[in-house]
Backbone as ProteinMPNN parsed JSONL, in Angstrom:
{"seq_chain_A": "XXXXXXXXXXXXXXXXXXXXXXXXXXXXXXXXXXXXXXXXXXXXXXXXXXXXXXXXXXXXXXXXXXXXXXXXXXXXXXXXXXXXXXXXXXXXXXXXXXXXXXXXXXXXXXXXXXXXXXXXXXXXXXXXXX", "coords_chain_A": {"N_chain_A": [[-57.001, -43.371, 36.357], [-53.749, -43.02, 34.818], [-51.645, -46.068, 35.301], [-48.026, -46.098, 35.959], [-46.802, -48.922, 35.244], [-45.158, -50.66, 34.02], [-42.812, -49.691, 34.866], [-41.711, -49.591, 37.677], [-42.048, -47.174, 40.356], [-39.882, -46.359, 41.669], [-37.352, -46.853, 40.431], [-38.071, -44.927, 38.537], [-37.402, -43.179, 39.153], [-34.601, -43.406, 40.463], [-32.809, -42.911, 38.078], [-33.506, -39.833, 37.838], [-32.277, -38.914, 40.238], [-29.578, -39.393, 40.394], [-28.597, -37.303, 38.245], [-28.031, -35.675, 39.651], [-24.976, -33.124, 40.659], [-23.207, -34.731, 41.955], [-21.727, -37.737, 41.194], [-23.126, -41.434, 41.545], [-22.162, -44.056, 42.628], [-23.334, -46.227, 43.588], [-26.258, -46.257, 42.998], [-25.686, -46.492, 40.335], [-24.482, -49.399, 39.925], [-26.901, -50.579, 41.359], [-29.074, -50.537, 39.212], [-27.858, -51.665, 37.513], [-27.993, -53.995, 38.21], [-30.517, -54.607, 38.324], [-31.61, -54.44, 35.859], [-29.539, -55.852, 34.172], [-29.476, -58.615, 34.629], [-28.19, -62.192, 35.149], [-29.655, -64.485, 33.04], [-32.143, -62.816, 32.465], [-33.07, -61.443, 30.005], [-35.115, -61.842, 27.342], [-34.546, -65.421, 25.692], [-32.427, -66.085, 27.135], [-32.735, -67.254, 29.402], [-34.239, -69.888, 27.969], [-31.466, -71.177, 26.653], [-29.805, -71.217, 28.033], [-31.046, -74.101, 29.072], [-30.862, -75.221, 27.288], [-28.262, -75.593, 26.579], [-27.772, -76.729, 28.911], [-28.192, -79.508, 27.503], [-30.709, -80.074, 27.597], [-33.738, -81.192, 25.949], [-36.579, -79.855, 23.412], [-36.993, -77.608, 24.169], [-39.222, -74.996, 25.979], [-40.001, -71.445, 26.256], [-41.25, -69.522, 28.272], [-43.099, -66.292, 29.354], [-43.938, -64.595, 32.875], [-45.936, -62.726, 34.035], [-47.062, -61.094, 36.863], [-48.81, -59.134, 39.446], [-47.926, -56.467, 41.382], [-49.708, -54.838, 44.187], [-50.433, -52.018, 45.642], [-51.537, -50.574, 48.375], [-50.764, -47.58, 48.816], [-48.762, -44.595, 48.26], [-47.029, -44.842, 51.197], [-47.145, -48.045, 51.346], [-46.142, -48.956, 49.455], [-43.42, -47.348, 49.403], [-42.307, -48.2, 52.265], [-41.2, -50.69, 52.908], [-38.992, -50.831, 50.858], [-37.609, -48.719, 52.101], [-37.122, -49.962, 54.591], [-35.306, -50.989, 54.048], [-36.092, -53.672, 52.561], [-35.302, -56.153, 50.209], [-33.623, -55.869, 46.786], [-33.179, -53.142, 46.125], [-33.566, -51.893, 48.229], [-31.227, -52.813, 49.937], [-29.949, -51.097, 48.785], [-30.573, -48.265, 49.265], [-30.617, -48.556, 51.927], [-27.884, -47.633, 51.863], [-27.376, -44.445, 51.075], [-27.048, -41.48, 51.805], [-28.554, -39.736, 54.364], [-28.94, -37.197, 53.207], [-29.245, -37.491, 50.433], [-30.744, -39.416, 50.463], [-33.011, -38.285, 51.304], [-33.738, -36.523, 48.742], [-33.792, -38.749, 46.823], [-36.398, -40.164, 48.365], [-38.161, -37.802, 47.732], [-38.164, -37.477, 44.869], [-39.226, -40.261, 44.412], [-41.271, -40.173, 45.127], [-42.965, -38.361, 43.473], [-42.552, -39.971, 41.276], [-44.177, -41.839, 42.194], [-46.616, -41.131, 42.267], [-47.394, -39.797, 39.771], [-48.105, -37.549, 38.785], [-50.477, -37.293, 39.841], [-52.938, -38.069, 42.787], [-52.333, -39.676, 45.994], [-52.36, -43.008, 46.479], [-53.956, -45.786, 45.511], [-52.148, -48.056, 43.725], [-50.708, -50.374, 41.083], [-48.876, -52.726, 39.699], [-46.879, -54.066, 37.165], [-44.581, -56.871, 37.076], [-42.335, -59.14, 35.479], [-41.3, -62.227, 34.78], [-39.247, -64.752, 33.589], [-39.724, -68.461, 32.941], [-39.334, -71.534, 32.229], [-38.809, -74.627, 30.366], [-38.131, -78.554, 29.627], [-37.093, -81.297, 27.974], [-35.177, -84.505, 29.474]], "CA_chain_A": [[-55.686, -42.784, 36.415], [-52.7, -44.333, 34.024], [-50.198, -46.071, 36.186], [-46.599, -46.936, 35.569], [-46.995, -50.44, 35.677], [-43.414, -50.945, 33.517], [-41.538, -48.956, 35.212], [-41.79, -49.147, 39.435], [-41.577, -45.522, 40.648], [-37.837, -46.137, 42.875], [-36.883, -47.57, 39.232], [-37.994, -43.99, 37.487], [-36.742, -42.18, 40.356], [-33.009, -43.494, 40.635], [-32.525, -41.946, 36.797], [-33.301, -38.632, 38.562], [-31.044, -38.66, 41.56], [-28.177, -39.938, 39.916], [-28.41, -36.291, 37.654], [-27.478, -34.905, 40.528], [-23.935, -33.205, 40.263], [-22.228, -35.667, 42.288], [-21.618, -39.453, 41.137], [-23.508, -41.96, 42.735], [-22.128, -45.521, 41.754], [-24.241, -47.546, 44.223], [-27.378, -46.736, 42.265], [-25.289, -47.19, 39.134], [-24.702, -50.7, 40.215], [-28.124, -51.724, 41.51], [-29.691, -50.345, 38.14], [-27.332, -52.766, 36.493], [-28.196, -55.44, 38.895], [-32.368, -54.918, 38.044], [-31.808, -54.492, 34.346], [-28.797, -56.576, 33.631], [-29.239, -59.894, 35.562], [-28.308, -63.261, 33.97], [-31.363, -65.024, 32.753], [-33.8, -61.786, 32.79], [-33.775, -61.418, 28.805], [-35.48, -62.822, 26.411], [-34.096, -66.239, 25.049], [-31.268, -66.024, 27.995], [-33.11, -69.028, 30.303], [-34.281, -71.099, 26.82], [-30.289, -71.256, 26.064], [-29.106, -71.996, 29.043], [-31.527, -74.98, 29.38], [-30.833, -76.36, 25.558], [-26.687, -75.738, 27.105], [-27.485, -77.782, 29.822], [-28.805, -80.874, 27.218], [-32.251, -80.647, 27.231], [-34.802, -81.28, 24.174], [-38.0, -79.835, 23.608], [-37.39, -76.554, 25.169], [-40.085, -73.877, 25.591], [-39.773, -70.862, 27.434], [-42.279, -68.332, 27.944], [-42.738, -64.825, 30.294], [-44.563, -65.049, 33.46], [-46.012, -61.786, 34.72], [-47.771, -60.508, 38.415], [-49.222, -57.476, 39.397], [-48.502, -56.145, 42.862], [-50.529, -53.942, 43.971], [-50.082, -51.001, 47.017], [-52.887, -49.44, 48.673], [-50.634, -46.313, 48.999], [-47.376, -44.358, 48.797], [-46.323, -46.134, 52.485], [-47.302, -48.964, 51.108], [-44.793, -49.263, 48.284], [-42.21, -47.049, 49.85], [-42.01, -48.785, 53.092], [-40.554, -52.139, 52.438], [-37.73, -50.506, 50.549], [-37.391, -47.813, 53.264], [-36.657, -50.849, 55.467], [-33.78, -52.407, 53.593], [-35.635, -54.821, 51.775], [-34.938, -56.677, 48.537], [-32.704, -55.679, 46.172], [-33.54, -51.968, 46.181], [-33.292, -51.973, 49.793], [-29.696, -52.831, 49.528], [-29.1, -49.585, 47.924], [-31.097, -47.012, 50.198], [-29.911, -48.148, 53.037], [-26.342, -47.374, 52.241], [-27.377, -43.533, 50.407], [-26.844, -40.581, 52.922], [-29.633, -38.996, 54.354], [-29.824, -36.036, 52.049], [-29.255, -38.127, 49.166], [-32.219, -40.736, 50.614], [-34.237, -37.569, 51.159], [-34.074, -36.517, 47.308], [-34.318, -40.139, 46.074], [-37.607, -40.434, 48.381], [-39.247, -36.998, 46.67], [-38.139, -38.116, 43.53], [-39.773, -41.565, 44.111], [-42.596, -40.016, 45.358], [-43.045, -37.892, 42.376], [-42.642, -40.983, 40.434], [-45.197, -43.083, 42.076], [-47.785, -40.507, 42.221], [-47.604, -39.491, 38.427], [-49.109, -35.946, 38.187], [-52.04, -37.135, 40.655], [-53.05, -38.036, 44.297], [-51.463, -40.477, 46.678], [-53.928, -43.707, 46.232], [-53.813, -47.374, 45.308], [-51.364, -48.54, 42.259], [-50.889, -51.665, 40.414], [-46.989, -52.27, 38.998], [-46.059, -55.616, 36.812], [-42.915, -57.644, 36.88], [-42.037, -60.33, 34.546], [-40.51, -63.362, 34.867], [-39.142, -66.178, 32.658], [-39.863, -69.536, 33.094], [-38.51, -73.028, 30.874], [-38.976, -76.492, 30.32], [-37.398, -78.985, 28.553], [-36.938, -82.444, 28.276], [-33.7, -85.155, 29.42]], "C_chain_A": [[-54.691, -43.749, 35.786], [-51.583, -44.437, 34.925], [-48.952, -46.339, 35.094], [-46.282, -48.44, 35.498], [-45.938, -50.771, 35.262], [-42.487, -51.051, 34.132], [-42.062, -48.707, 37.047], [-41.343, -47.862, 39.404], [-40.019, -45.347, 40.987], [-37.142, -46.526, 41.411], [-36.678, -45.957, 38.481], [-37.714, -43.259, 38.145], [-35.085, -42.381, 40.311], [-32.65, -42.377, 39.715], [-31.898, -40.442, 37.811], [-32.219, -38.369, 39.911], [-29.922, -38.947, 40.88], [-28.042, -38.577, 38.904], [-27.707, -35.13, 38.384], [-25.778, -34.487, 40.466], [-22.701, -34.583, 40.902], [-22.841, -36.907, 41.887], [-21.872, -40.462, 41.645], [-23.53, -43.487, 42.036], [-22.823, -46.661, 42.092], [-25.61, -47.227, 43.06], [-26.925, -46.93, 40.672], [-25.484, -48.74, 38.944], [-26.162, -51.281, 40.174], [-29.181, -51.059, 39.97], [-28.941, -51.516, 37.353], [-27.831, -53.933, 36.831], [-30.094, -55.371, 38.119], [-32.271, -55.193, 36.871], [-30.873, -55.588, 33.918], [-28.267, -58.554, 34.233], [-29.433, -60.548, 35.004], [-29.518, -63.854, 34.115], [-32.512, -64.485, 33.292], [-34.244, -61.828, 31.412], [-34.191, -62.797, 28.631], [-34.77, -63.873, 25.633], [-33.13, -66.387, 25.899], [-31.78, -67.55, 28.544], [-33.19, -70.351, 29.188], [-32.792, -71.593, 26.411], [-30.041, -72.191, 27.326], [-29.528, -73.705, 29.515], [-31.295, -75.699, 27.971], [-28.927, -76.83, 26.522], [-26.513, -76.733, 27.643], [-27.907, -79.33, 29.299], [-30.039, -81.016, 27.335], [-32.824, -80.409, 26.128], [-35.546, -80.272, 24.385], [-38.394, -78.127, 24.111], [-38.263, -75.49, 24.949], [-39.932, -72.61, 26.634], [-41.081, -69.738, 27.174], [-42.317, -67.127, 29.247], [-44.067, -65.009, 31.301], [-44.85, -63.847, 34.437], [-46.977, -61.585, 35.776], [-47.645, -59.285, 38.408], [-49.403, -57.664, 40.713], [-48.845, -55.172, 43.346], [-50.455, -53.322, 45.337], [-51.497, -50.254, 47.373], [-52.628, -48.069, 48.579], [-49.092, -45.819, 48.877], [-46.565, -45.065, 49.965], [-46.331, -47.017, 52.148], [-45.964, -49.639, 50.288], [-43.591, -49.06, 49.147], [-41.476, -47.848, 51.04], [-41.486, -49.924, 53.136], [-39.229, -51.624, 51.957], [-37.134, -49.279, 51.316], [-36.509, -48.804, 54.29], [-35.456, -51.942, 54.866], [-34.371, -53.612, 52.459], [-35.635, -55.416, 50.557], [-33.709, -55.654, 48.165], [-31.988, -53.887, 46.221], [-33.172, -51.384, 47.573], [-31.91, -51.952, 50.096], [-28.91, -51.374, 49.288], [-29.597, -48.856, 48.784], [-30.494, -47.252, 51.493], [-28.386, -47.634, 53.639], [-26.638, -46.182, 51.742], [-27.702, -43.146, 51.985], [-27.986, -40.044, 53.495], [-30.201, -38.016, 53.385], [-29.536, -36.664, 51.154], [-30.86, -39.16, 48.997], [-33.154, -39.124, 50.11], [-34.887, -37.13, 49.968], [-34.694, -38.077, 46.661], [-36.164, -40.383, 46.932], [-38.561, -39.1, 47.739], [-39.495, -37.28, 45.543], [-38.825, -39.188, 42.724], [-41.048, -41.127, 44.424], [-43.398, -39.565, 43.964], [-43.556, -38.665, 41.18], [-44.105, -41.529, 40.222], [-46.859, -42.246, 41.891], [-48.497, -39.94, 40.659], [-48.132, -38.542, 38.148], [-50.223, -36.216, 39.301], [-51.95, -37.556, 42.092], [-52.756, -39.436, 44.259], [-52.677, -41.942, 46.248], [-53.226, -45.086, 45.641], [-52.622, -47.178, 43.84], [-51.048, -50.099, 42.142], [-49.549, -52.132, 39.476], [-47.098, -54.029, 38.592], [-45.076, -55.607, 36.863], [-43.214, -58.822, 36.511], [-40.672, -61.12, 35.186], [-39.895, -64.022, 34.197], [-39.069, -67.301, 32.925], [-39.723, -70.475, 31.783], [-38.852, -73.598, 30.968], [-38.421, -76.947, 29.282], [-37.666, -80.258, 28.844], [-35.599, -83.192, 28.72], [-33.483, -85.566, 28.951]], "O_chain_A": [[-54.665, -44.954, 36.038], [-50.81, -43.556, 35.301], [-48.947, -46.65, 33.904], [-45.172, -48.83, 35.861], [-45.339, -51.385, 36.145], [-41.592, -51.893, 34.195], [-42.685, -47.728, 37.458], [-40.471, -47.425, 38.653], [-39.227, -44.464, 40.657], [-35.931, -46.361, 41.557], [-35.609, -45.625, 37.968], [-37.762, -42.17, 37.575], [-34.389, -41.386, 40.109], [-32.298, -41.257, 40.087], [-30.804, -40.083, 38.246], [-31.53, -37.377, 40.147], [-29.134, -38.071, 41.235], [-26.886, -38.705, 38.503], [-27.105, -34.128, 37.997], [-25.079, -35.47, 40.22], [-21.725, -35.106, 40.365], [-24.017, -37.223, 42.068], [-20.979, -40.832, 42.408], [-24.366, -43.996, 41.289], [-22.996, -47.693, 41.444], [-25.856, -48.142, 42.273], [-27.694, -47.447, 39.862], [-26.272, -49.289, 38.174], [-26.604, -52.106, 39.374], [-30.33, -51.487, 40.08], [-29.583, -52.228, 36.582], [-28.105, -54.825, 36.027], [-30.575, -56.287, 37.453], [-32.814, -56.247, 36.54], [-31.437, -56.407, 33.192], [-27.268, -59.272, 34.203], [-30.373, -60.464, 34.213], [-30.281, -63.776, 35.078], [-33.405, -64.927, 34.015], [-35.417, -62.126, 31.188], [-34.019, -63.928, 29.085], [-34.205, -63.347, 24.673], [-32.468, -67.254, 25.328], [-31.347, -68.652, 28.208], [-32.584, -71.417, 29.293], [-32.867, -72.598, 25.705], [-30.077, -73.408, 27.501], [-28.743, -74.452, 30.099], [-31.685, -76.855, 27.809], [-28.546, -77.932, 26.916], [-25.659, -77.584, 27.391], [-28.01, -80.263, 30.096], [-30.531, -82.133, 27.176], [-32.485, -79.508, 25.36], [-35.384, -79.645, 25.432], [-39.48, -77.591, 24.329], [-38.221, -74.949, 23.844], [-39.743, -72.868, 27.823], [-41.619, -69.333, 26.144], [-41.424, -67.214, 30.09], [-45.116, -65.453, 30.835], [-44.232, -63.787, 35.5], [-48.04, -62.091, 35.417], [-46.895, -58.509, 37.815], [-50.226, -58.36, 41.307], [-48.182, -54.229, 42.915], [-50.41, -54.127, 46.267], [-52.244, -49.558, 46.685], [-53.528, -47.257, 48.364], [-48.212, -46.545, 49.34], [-45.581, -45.765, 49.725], [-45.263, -47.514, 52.505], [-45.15, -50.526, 50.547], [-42.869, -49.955, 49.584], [-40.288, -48.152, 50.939], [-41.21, -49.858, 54.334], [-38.262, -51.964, 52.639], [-36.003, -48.942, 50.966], [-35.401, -48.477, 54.717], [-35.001, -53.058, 55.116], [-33.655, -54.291, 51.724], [-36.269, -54.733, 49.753], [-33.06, -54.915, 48.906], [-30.816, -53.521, 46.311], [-32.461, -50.394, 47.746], [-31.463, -50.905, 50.563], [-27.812, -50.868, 49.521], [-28.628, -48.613, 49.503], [-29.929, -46.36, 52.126], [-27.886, -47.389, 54.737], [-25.44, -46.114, 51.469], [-28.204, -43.777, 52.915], [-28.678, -39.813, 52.503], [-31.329, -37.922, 52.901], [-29.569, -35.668, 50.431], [-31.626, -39.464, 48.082], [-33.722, -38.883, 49.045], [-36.109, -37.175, 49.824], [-35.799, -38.326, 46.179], [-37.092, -40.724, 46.199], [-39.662, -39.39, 47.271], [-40.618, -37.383, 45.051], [-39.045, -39.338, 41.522], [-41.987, -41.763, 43.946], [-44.279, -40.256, 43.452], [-44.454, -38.385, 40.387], [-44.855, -41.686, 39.258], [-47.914, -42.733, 41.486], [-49.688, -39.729, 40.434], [-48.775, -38.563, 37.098], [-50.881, -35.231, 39.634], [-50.857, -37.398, 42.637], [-52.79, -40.221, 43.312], [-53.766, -41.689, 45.733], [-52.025, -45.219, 45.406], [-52.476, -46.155, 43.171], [-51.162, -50.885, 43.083], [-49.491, -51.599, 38.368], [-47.31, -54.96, 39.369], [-44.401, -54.585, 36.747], [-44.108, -59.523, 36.985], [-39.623, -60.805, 35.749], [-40.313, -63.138, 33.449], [-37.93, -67.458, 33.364], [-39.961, -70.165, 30.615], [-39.638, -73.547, 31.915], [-38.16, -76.323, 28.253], [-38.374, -80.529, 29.814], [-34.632, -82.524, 28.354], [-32.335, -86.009, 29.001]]}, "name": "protein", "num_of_chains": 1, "seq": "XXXXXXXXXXXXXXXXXXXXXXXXXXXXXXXXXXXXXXXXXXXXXXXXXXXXXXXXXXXXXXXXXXXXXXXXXXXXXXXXXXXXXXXXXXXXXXXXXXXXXXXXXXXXXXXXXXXXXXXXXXXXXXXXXX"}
C-alpha cells in the first residue's frame, strides 16, 4: 500500500477543513508555523552558522521515519494537545474538530484500510568550524 510519507495526514487534512465556508485562521497560522519556521529550508541553518563566524561549514538533511501501528495511534497524541498540531485542535470547536478528524482520517487511510503507516520528517543539521 503507497503511504504519504511527505505529507502527514493532519498536514493533508487541514487544506480540507479550512475550504470550509467559514475562515479558520488558527489552522492558517499553525500551517505557517510547520511550513514556514526559521531554519527549516534549505541553506537557512548553513547561513546562519557562516553569520555567526564559522569556517568550514557543511550542512546536510537528517530524516526519521515514525511509524503508527494504526489510525489511534497517529491520531491520538494530537487528539491530546500534543506538539505543535496539538496546539491547534485543541482550540477548534467540536464540529470543526469533528470534520478536521474525518478529514484526517480520510487522509491517513488513503483509499484503503486502517493499518500500520510509516511518515518521514526532515531535519537540518550544521557544522562548522571557530
Amino acid at each position: 500500500m503507497p503511504y504519504a510519507a511527505e505529507r502527514p495526514p493532519l498536514r493533508a487534512a487541514l487544506p480540507n477543513v479550512r475550504r470550509r465556508p467559514v475562515s479558520d485562521r488558527d489552522a492558517d497560522a499553525a500551517r505557517a508555523r510547520q511550513y514556514s519556521s526559521p531554519l527549516t529550508h534549505e541553506g537557512e541553518l548553513e547561513a546562519a552558522f557562516r553569520a555567526a563566524g564559522l569556517r568550514d561549514v557543511e550542512a546536510r538533511p537528517l530524516a526519521i521515519r515514525m511509524h503508527y501501528a494504526d489510525l489511534a495511534d497517529y491520531w491520538q497524541p494530537i487528539a491530546n494537545a500534543q506538539g505543535p498540531v496539538g496546539d491547534y485542535v485543541k482550540r477548534v470547536a467540536p464540529e470543526r474538530l469533528k470534520a478536521l478528524a474525518e478529514a484526517m482520517e480520510r487522509a491517513y487511510r488513503c483509499g484503503g484500510a486502517d493499518g500500520p503507516r510509516s511518515m518521514a520528517a526532515t531535519a537540518w543539521a550544521a557544522r562548522g568550524r571557530v
